[in-house]
Structures are given as structure tokens and as C-alpha cells.
C-alpha positions as CSV (number, residue, x, y, z in Angstrom):
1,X,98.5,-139.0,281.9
2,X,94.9,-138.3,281.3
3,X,95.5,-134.8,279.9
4,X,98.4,-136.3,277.7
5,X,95.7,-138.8,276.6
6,X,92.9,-136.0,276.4
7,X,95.4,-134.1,274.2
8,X,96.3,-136.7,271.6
9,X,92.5,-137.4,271.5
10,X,91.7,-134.2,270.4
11,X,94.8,-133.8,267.9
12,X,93.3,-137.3,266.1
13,X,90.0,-135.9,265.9
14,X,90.6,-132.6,264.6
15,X,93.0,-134.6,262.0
16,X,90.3,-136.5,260.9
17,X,88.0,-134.0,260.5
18,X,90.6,-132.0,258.1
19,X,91.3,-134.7,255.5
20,X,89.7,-135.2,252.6
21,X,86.5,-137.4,252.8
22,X,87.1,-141.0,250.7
23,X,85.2,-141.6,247.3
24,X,84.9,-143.8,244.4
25,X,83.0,-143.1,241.1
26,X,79.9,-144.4,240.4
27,X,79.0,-144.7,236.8
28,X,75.7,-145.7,235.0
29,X,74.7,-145.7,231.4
30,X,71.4,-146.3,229.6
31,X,70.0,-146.0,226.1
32,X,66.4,-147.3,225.2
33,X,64.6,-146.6,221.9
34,X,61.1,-146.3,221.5
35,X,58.8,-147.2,218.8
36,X,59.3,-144.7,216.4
37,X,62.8,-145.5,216.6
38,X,64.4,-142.5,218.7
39,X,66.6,-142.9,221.1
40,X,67.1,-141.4,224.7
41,X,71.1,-142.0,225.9
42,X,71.4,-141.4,230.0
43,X,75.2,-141.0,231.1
44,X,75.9,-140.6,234.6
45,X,79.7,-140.2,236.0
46,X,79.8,-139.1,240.1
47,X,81.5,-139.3,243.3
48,X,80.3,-141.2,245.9
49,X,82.2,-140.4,249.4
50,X,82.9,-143.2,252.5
51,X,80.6,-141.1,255.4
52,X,82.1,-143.9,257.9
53,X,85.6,-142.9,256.6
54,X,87.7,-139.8,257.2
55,X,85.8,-136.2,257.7
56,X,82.3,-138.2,257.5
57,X,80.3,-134.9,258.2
58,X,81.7,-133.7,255.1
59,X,81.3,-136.5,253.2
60,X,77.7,-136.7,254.0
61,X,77.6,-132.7,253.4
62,X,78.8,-133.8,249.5
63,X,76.8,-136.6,249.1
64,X,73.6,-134.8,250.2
65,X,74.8,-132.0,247.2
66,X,75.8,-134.6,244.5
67,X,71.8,-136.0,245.2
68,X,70.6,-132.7,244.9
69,X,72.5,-132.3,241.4
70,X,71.0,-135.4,240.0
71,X,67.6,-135.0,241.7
72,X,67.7,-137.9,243.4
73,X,67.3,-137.1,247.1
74,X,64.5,-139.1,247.2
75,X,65.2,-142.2,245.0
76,X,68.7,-144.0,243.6
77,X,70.1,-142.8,240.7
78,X,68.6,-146.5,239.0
79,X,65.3,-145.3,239.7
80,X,65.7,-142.0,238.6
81,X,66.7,-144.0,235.1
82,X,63.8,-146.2,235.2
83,X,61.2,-143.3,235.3
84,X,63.2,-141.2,232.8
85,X,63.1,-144.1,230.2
86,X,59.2,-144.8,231.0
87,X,58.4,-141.3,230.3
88,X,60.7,-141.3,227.1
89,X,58.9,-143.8,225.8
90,X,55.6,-143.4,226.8
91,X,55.8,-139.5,225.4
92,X,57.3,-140.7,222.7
93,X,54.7,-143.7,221.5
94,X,51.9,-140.7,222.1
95,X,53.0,-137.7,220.8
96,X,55.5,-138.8,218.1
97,X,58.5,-137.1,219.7
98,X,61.1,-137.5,216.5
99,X,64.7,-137.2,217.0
100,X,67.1,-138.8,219.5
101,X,67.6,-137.3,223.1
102,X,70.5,-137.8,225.7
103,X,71.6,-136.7,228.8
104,X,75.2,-136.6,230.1
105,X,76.3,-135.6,233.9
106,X,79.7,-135.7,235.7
107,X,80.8,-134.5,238.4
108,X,84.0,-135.1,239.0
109,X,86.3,-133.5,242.2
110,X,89.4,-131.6,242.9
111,X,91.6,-130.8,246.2
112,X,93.5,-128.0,246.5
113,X,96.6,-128.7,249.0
114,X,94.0,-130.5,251.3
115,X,92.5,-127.6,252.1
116,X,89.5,-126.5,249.7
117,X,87.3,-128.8,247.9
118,X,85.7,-128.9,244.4
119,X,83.0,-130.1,243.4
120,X,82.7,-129.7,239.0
121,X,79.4,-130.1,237.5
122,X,79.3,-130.6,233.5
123,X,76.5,-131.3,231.9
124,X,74.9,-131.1,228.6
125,X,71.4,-132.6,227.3
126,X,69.1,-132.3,224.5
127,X,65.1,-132.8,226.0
128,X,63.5,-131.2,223.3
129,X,63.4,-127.8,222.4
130,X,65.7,-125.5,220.0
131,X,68.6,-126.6,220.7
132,X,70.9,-128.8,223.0
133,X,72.0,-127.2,226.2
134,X,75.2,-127.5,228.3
135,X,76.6,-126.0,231.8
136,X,79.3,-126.1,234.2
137,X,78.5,-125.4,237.7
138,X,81.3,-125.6,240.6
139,X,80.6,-125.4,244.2
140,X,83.4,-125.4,246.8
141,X,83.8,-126.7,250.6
142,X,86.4,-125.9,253.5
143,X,87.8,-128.7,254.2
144,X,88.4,-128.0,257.6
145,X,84.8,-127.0,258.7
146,X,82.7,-128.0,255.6
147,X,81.9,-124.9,254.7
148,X,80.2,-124.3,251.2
149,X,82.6,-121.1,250.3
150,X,80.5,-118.0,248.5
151,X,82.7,-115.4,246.6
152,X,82.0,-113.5,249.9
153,X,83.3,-115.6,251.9
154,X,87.0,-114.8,250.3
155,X,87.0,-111.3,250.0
156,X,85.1,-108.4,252.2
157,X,83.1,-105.9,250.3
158,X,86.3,-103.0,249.4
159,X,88.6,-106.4,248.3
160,X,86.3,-107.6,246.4
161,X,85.8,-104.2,244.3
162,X,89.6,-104.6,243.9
163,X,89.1,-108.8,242.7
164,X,86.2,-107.1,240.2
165,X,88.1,-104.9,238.8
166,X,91.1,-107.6,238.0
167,X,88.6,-109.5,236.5
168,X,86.9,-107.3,233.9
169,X,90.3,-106.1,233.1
170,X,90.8,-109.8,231.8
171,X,87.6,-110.1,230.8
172,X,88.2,-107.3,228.3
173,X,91.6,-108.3,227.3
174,X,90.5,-112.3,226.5
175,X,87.6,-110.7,224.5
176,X,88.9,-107.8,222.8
177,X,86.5,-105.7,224.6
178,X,88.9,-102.7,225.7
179,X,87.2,-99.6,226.0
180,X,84.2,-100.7,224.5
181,X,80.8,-100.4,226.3
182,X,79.6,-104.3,227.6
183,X,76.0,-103.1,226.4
184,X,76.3,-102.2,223.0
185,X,78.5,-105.1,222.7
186,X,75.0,-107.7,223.6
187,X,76.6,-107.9,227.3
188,X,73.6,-108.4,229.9
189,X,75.7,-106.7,233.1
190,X,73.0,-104.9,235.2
191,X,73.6,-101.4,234.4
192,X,75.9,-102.4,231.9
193,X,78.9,-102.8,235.0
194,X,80.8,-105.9,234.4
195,X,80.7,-108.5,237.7
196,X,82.0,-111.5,238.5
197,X,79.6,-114.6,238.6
198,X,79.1,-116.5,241.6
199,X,79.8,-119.2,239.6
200,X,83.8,-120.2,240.1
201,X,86.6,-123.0,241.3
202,X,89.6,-122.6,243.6
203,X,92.6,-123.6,242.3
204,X,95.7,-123.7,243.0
205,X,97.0,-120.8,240.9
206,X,94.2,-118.8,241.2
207,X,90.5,-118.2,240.5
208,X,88.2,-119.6,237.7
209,X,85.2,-118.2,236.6
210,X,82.8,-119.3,234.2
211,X,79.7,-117.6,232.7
212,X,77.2,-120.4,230.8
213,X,75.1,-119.4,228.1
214,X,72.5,-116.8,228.7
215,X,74.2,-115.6,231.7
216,X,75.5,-112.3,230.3
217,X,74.7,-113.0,226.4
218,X,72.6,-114.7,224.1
219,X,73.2,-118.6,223.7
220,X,74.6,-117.8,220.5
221,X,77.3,-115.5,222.0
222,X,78.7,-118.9,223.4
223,X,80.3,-119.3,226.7
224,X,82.9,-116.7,228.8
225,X,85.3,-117.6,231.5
226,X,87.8,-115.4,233.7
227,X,90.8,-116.6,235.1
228,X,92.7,-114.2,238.0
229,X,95.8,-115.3,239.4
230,X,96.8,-114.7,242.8
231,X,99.6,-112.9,242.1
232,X,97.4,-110.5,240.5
233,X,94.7,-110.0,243.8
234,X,97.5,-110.9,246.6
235,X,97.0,-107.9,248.5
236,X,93.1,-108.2,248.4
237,X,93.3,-111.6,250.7
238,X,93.2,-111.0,253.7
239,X,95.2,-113.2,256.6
240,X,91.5,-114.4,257.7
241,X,90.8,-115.2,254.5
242,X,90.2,-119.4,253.0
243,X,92.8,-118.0,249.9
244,X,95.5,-117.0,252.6
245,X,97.1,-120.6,253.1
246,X,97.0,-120.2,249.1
247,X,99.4,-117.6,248.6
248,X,101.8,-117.8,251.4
């Protein structure tokens, strides 16, 4: 009886530990004008996940990284707001600042048969400078363990070649880039070789990659993405690896 009770112990812990972590979205929204009559707009839109709910390590795992996004480990995100509008306005009434500024985050999530978990970062701003600037970052977790998954985590070095070589073939094809050299082209590969970025989202029809400005062009040349399908790099994941329960 006590190993039957041992047993069903451990199946409701293991359970809990791989489902997906509770959340709601926390949204905040300021504008404030200063003297001069510019305007600095802060829009905020992220998850906050239950860490006395199910899979609490990973819940406090993604709330730690959502902090860390909005630079807030050490303050709320009302704080943060406070001293961003104080500074606004104090530059502002000194130095003249003309011109409106704003900032926009979300970060929203996405669950891939309960079993891998992203975490999509889009935001764009204007503090100053040339010109506005926007990215899309995307970070995702095992469910299971809470494991942060790095592109070499899912393939070993020799698949991966074999994922690469998928990719630029899209990569060329989406961009008309056939048999033309990346360089001469304004591409900024390191020796001119096309790679995937370590920037990408599991989903459930394949992988997404996205390259923000500057990455591997000028901001002018825009943004780049690469989408591979699985049916496309099936023989490249392995039985061992996170993709596996993916394609089956």
C-alpha cells in the first residue's frame, strides 16, 4: 500500500511539473508631456505566471526572464514608469528634446503540444536618435525540465550543417538570392557563409527564424526571416532530440 501510495505520489508530481505554468497579462500604459509639449507614450503588454500554481519552478524561471526583458529585476514595472517619465521630462525641460518619443513592449506566449514554450518579444521604440527602432526576440523553455532550448540543444553539430543548409536554401529562394554571392549582395555572414541566427521559435510545423535589423544588413535592408518545416529536416532530429515528440 505504501509503494502504491509512493507511486501515485510521484506520477502527480512529475505531472505537475510537466504542465504549463498559469498566467494572466499584465498591462500598463503611460503618456506624459513635458513643457515643450513632446510627448513620451510607454505601452507595456506581459505575462505574469502563478509560481504557487502548476510547474512553479518554471513559472518562476519565466518570470525571472520576463523582468530581465523589461529591466525590472530590481523594481515593478510602475516604478520603472515613474523614473522613465522623470527623466523624459527633466531632459526634456533642459535640453529642449523636440519631437515625441514612445516605447511599446509585448511579450506575449505560445505552447507547442504542452511540450515547448515560447516566449515572443516585440518591441519597437523611438529614444532619440536617427530613427525608430524595432526587434523581435524569442526564447524557448522545455516544459518538462525548464530548460531554455539553444539551437544546439536540437541538433548535434553534422545535423545541424544539414538544418543550415535547408535554411539558406530558403533563405535564397524567399529573397531571390540564388547563386548569388551573400556579400556583394550587402549580406554581413562572417566569411560571407550564410548561418542561421540563434534567434528562432518552435512551432508546431516547424522552425522560425528571424534576423532584426543590422543583424546581417544595414537597417535599411529591413528585416529577414526563415521558416523550415519539419518535413524538410526530419531525418536531422534525432530520437533524443526536444523536436522528436514533434514529428512523430
Amino acid at each position: 500500500m505504501k509503494k502504491f501510495l509512493f507511486l501515485i505520489a510521484i506520477f502527480a508530481f512529475t505531472i505537475s511539473y510537466s504542465q504549463v505554468p498559469e498566467y494572466t497579462t499584465k498591462k500598463v500604459n503611460r503618456t506624459e508631456k513635458n513643457k515643450a509639449g513632446s510627448e513620451l507614450a510607454l505601452a507595456y503588454s506581459f505575462p505574469v505566471f502563478n509560481e504557487n500554481g502548476p510547474n512553479p519552478n518554471l513559472a518562476k524561471t519565466l518570470n525571472k526572464k520576463v523582468e530581465e526583458i523589461l529591466g525590472i529585476e530590481n523594481q515593478t514595472i510602475e516604478e520603472a514608469v515613474d523614473e522613465a517619465i522623470g527623466s523624459f521630462v527633466g531632459l526634456s525641460e533642459e535640453d529642449e528634446i523636440a519631437g515625441d518619443w514612445y516605447q511599446n513592449i509585448t511579450i506575449s506566449v505560445e505552447v507547442v503540444k504542452n511540450h515547448i514554450l515560447s516566449l515572443e518579444t516585440n518591441q519597437d521604440e523611438f529614444l532619440g536618435g536617427a530613427h525608430p527602432n524595432a526587434v523581435a526576440i524569442f526564447d524557448n523553455y522545455l516544459i518538462s525540465t525548464g530548460e531554455r532550448l539553444n539551437i544546439e540543444d536540437l541538433f548535434s553539430g553534422e545535423q545541424f550543417l544539414k538544418v543550415n543548409s535547408a535554411g539558406e536554401e530558403i533563405f535564397r529562394k524567399n529573397y531571390d538570392l540564388v547563386g548569388k554571392d551573400l556579400s556583394y549582395e550587402g549580406f554581413d555572414f562572417e566569411d560571407g557563409n550564410f548561418v542561421l541566427t540563434d534567434n528562432f521559435k518552435v512551432t508546431e510545423k516547424g522552425l522560425y527564424f528571424f534576423y532584426n535589423t543590422y543583424s546581417i544588413a544595414p537597417y535599411s535592408a529591413g528585416t529577414f526571416e526563415v521558416e523550415i518545416p519539419y518535413t524538410k529536416i526530419q531525418t536531422s532530429i534525432s530520437k533524443k532530440s526536444p523536436l522528436a515528440i514533434l514529428v512523430q
